[in-house]
C-alpha positions in Angstrom: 130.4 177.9 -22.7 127.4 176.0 -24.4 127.9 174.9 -28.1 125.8 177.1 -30.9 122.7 175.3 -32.5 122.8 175.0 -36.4 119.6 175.7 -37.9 118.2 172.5 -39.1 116.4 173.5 -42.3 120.2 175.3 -43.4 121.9 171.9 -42.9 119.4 170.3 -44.8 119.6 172.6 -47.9 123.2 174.2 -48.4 126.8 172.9 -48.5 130.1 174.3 -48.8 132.7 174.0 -50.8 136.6 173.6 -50.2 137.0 177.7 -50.4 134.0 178.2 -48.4 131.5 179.4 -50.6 128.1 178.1 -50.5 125.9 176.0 -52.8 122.4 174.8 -53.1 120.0 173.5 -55.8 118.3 175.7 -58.3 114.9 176.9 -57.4 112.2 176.4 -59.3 112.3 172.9 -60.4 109.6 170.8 -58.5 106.2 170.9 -60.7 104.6 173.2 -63.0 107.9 172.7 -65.7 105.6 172.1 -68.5 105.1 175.8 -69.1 109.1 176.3 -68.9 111.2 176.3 -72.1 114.1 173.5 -72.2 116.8 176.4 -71.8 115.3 177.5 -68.0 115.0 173.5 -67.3 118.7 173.1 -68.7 120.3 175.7 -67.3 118.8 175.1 -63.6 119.8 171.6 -63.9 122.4 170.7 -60.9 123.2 173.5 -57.6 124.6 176.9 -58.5 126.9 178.7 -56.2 125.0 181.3 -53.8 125.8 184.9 -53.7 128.5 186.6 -51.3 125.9 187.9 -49.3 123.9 185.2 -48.7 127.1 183.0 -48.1 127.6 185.5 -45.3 124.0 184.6 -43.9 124.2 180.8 -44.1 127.3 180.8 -42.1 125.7 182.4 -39.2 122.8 179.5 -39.1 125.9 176.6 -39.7 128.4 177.7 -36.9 130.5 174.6 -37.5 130.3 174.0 -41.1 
């Protein structure tokens, strides 16, 4: 049987932990910040853990992750 392609923007932009969940950085930080307060630009600083239901779709673009 032939092997399952991952979907190559996924690979690019999630991870996964140890327990399986899956992470990605915070949106909204690229341009445009001067018009955000320090607390939105403080507290999107890092990746943040993605919901259940979307941790359900990105495992079904990364087959072998």
């Amino acid at each position: 049987m032939s092997k399952l392609k991952t979907k190559s923007g996924a690979k690019k932009r999630f991870r996964f932990t140890a327990s399986g969940k899956a992470k990605a950085g915070v949106a909204g930080k690229r341009h445009r910040l001067i018009s955000h307060n320090g607390k939105y630009i403080r507290q999107n600083r890092g990746t943040q853990v993605m919901s259940p239901a979307d941790t359900i779709k990105i495992k079904s673009y990364m087959p072998y992750a």
